[in-house]
C-alpha positions as CSV (number, residue, x, y, z in Angstrom):
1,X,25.2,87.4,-2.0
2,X,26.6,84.6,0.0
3,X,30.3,83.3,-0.7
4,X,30.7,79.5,-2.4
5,X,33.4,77.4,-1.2
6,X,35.6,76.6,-4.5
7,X,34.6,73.0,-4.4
8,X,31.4,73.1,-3.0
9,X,28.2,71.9,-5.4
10,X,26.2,75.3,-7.7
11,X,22.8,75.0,-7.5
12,X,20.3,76.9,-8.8
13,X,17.6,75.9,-6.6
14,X,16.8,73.2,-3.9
15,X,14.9,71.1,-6.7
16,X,18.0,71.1,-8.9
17,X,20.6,68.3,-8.7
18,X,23.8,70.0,-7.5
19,X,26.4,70.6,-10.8
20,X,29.9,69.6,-9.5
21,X,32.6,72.1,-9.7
22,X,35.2,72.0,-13.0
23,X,37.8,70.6,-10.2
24,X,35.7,67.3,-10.1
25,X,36.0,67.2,-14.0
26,X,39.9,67.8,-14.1
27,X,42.5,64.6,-14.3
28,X,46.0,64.4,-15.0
29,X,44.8,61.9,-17.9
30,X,43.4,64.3,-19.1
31,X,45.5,67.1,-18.9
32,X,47.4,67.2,-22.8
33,X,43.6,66.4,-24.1
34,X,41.3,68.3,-21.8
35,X,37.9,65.9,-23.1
36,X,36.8,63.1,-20.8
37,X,38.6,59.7,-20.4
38,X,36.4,57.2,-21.7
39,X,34.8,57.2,-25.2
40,X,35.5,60.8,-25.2
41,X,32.1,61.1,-23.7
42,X,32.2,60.2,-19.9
43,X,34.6,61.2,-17.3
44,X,35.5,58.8,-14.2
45,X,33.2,60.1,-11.9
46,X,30.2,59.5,-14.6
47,X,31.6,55.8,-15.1
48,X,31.2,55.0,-11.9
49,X,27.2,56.7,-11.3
50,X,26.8,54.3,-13.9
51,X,28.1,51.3,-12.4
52,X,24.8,50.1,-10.9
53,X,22.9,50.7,-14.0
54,X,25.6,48.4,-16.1
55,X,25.4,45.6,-13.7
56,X,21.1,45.8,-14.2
57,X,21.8,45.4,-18.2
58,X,24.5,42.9,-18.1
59,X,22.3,41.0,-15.3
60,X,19.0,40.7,-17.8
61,X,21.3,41.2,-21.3
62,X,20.0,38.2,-22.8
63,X,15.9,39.5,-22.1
64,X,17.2,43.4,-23.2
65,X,18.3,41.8,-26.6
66,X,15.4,39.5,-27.5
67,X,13.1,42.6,-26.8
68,X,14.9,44.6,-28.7
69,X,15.3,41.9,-31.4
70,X,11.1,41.9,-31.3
71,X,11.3,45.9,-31.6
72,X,13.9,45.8,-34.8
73,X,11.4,42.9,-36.1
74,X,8.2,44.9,-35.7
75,X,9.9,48.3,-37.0
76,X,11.1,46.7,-39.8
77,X,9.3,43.9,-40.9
78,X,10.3,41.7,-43.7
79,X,12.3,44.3,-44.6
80,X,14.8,43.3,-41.9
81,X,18.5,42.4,-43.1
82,X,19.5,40.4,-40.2
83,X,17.7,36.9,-38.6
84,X,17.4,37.0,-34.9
85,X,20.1,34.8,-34.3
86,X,22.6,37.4,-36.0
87,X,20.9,39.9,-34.2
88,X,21.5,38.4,-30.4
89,X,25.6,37.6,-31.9
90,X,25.7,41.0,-32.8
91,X,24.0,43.0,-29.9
92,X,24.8,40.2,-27.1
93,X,28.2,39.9,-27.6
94,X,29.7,43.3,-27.7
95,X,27.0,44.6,-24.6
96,X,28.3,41.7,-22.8
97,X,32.1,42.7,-23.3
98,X,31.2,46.8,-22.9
99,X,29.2,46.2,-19.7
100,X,31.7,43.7,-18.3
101,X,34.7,45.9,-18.7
C-alpha cells in the first residue's frame, strides 16, 4: 500500500471527488466548540464553494421567489394562509439579506 501525505486528498477511486483531510476542517474558531462556524452547518471552506452559487440566487431572487410563490400556490391551493405579496416580503427579504452577507 502506498504512503498518503497527511494533508493530501483520500480518494476512493478516480471517479470520486477527493474528501479533504480533518486538518482542512480544523479552525481556531472552532477550537472550544469543535462544530463548523456558520449555522453550525458549514465550515469556511464550504462557504466559500458556495459563493458562486449565492451570487446566481441573489442575481435572479426576485424570479426564484415568484416561482416558488406559484409552487406554494399550486400545492396548496385555497388553502394557502399567506397572499403573494406576504409571500415575496417574507421569502425576498430574508434571501436577500442571507445571500448578501
Amino acid at each position: 500500500m502506498e504512503e498518503r501525505k497527511p494533508d493530501a486528498p483520500i480518494t476512493a477511486d478516480a471517479n470520486e471527488r477527493p474528501v479533504r483531510p480533518a486538518s482542512r476542517y480544523t479552525s481556531t474558531a472552532l477550537a472550544s466548540t469543535g462544530g463548523p462556524r456558520h449555522f453550525h452547518l458549514l465550515w469556511d471552506h464550504e462557504l466559500e464553494e458556495l459563493r458562486p452559487i449565492l451570487k446566481l440566487v441573489s442575481d435572479h431572487l426576485d424570479e426564484i421567489v415568484t416561482h416558488w410563490y406559484q409552487l406554494y400556490a399550486l400545492h396548496f391551493g385555497d388553502q394557502r394562509t399567506l397572499a403573494e405579496r406576504e409571500f415575496h416580503e417574507i421569502f425576498y427579504t430574508n434571501l436577500k439579506r442571507n445571500t448578501n452577507d
